[in-house]
C-alpha angles and dihedrals in degrees: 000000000000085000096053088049102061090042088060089048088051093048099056090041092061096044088046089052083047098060097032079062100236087135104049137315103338117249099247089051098053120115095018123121104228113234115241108251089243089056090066131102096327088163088068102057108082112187119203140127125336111238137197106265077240107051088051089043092051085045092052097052 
């Protein structure tokens, strides 16, 4: 029993480090084209001038 056990443990270890993708491109990623870093989420980043951690902080409250 104690042996059944610990094949069912290995089993579902494996499977989990399979889709985890610790073996390989994970399932739910293949045939997909990976986007470049500088592709994501470009909208987000906001450039402007640098400030004194103070001054931010006075300004914040």
């Amino acid at each position: 029993m104690r042996v059944l056990f610990f094949l069912v443990l290995l089993a579902n270890v494996a499977v989990l480090a399979y889709g985890q993708g610790f073996m390989g491109t994970p399932p739910s990623e293949q045939g997909r084209t990976p986007r470049q870093l500088s592709e994501r989420n470009q909208h987000i980043v906001e450039l402007g001038q640098a400030r004194l951690v103070d001054t931010v902080r006075q300004a914040g409250g």
